[in-house]
Backbone as a chain_set.jsonl record, in Angstrom:
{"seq": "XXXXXXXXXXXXXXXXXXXXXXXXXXXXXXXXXXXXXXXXXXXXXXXXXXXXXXXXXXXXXXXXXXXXXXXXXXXXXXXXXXXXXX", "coords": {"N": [[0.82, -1.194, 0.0], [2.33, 1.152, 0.618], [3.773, 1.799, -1.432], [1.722, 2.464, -3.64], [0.721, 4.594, -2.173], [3.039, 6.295, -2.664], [2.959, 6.248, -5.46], [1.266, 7.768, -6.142], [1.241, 10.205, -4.83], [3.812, 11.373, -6.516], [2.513, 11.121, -8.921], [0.848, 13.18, -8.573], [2.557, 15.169, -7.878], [3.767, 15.601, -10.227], [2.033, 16.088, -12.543], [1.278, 18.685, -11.549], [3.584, 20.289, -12.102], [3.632, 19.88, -14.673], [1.887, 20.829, -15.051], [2.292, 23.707, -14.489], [4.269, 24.082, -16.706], [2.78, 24.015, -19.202], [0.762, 25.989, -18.862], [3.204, 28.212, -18.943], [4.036, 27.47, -21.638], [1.969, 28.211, -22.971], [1.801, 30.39, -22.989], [3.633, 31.701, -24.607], [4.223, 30.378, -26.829], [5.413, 30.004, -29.552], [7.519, 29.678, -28.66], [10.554, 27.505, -28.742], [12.096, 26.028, -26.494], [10.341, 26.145, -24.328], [8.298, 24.525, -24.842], [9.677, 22.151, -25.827], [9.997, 21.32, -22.974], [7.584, 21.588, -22.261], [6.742, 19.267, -23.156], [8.332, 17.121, -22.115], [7.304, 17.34, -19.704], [4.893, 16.536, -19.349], [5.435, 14.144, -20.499], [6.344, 12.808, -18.526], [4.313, 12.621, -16.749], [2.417, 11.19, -17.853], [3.678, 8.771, -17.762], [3.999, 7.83, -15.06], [1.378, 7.891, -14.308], [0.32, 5.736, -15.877], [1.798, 3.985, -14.979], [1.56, 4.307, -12.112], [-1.561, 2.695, -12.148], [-0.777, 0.617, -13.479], [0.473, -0.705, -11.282], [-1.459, -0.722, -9.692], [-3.639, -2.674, -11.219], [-1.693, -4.765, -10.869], [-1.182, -4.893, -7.953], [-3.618, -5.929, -7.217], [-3.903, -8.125, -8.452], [-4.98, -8.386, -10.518], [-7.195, -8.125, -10.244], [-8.617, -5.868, -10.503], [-8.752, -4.492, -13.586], [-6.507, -2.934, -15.506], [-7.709, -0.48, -17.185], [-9.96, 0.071, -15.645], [-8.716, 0.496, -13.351], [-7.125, 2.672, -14.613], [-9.441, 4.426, -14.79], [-10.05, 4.975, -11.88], [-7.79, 6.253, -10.896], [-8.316, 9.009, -11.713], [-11.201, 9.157, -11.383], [-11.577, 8.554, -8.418], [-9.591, 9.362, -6.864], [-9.716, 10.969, -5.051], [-10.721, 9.467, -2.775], [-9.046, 7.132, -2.853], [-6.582, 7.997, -1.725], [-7.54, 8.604, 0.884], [-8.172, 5.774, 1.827], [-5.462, 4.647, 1.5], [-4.184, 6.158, 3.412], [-5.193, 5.449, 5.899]], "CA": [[0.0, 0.0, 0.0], [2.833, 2.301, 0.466], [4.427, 1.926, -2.733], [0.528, 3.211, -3.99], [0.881, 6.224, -1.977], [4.059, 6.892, -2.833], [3.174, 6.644, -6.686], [0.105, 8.635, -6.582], [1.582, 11.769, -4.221], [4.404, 11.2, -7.131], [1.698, 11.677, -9.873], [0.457, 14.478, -8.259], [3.728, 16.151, -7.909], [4.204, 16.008, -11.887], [0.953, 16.995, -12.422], [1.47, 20.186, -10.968], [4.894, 19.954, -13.359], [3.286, 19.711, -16.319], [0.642, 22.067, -15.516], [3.086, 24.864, -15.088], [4.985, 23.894, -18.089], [2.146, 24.255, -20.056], [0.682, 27.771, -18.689], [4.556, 28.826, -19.164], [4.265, 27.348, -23.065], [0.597, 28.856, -23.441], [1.78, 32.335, -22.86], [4.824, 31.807, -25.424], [3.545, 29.496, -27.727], [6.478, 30.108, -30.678], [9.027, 29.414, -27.72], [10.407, 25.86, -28.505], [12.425, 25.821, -25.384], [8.697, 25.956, -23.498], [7.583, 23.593, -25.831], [10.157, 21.071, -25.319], [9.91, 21.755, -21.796], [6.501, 21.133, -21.569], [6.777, 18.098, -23.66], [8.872, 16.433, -21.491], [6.859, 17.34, -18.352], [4.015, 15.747, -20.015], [5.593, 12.524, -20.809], [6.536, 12.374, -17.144], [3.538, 12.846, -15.534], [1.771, 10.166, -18.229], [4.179, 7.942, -17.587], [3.754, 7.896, -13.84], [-0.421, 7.965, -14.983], [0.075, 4.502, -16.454], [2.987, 3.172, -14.292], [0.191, 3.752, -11.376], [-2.766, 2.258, -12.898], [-0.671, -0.637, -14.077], [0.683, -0.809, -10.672], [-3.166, -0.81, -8.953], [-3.615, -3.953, -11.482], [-0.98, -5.798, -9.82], [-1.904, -5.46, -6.571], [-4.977, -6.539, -6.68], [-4.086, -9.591, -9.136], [-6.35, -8.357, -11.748], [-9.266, -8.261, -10.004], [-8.949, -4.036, -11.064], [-7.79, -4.528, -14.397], [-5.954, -1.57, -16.129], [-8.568, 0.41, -17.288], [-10.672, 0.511, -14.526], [-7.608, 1.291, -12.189], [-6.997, 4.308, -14.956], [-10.574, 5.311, -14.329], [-10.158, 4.945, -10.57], [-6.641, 7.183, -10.313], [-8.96, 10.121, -12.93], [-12.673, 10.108, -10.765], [-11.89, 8.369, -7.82], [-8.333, 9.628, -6.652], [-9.684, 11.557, -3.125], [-11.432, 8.222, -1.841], [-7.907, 5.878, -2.77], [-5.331, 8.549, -0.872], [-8.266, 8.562, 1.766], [-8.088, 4.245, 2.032], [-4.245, 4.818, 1.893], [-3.789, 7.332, 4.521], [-5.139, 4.527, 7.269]], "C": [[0.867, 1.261, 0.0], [3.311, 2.787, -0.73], [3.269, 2.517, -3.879], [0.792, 4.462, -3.828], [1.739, 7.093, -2.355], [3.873, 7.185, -4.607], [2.075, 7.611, -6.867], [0.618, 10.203, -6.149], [2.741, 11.998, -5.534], [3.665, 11.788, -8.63], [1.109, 12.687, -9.574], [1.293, 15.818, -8.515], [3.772, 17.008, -9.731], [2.716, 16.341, -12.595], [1.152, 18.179, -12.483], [2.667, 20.284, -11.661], [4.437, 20.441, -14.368], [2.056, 20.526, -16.397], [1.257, 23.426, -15.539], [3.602, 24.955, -16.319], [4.107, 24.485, -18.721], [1.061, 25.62, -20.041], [1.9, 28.593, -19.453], [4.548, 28.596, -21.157], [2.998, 27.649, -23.717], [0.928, 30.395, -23.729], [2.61, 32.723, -24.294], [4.506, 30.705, -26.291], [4.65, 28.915, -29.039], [8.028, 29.993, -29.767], [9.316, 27.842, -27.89], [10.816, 25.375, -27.491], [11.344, 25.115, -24.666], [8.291, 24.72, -24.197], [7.993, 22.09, -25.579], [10.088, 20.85, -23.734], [7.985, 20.878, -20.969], [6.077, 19.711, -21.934], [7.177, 16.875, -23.009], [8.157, 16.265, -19.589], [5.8, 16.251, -18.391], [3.723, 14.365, -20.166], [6.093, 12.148, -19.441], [5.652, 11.997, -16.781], [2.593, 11.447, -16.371], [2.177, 9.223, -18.419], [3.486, 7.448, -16.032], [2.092, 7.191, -13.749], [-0.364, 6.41, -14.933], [1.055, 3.609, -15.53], [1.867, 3.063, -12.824], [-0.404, 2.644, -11.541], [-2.173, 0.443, -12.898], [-0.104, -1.494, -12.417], [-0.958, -1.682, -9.624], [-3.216, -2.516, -9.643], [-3.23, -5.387, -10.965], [-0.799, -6.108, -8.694], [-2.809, -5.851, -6.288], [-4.922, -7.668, -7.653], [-4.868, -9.847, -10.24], [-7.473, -7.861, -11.354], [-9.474, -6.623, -10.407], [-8.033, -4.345, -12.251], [-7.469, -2.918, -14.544], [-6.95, -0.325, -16.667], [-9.109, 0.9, -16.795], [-10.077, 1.183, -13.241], [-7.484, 2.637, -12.754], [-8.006, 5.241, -14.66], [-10.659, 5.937, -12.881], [-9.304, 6.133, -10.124], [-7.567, 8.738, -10.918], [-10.447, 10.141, -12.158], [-12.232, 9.588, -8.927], [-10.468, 8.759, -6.221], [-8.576, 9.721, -4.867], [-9.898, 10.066, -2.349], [-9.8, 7.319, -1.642], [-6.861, 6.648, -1.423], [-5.663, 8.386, 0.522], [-7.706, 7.107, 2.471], [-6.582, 4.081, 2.242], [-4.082, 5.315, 3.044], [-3.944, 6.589, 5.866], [-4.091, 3.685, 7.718]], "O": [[0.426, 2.311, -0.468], [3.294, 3.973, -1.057], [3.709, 2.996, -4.924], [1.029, 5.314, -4.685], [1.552, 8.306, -2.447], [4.476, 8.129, -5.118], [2.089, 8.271, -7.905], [0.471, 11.189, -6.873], [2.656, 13.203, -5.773], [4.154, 12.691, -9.31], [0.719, 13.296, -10.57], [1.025, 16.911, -9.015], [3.793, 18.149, -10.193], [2.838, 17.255, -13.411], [1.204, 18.753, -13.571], [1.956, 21.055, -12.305], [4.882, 21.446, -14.922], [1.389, 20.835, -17.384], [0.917, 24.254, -16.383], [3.363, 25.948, -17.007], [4.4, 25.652, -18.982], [0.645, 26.15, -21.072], [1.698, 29.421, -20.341], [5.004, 29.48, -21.882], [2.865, 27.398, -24.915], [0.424, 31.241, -24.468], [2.373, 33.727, -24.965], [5.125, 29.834, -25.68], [4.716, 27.744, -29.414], [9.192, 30.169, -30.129], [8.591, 26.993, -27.37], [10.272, 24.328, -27.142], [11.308, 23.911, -24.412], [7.85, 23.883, -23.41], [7.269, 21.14, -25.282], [10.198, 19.643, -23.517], [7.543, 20.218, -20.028], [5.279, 19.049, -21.271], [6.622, 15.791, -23.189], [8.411, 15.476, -18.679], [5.793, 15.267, -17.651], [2.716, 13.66, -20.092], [6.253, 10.936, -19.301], [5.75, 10.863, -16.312], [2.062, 10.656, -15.592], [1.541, 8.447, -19.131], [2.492, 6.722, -16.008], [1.803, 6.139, -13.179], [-0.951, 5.822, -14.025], [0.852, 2.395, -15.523], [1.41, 1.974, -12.478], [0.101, 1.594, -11.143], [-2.77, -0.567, -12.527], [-0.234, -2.715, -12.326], [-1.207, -2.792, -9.154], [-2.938, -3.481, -8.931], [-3.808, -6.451, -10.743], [-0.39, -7.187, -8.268], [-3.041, -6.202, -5.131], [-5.987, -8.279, -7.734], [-5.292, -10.875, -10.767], [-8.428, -7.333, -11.923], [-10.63, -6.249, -10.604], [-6.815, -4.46, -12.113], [-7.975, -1.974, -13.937], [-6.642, 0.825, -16.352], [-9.206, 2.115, -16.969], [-10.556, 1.983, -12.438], [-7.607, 3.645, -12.058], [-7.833, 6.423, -14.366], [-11.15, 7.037, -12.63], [-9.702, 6.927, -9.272], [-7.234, 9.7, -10.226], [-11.004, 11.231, -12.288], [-12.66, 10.397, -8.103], [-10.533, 8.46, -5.029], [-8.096, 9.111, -3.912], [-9.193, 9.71, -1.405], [-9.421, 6.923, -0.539], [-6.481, 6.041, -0.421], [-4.813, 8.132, 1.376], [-6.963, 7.143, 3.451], [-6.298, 3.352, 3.193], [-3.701, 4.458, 3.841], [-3.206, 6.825, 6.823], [-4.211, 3.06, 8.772]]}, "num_chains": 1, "name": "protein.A"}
């Protein structure tokens, strides 16, 4: 369960990453720096996304396959950190 918490506060982090990035490459749009910048934040944070998810799968043996874990980290996030946090 910790290795959960630890990837989700982890996906959160880059989250918040990749949401600056992409304010910072909204404003400047013709900046490729920003661009690459935000590109790379991006592929972090939807790495992490799926490295979760696929994670959730394997702790529970299937019984949450992959999809439904991606759905779970995307509506159901507050309730899991909640079930963690005990």
């Amino acid at each position: 369960m910790k290795i959960l918490l630890e990837k989700i506060k982890k996906l959160e982090q880059l989250e918040k990453v990749a949401d600056e990035a992409e304010a910072r490459y909204t404003e400047e749009p013709e900046n490729a720096e920003l661009e690459k910048a935000f590109g790379e934040a991006y592929k972090a944070e939807f790495d992490a996304y799926i490295s979760t998810a696929k994670y959730i799968e394997y702790m529970t043996n299937g019984n949450v396959d992959f999809m439904t874990a991606k759905k779970l980290i995307q509506t159901k996030r507050a309730e899991l950190l909640q079930l963690l946090a005990i």
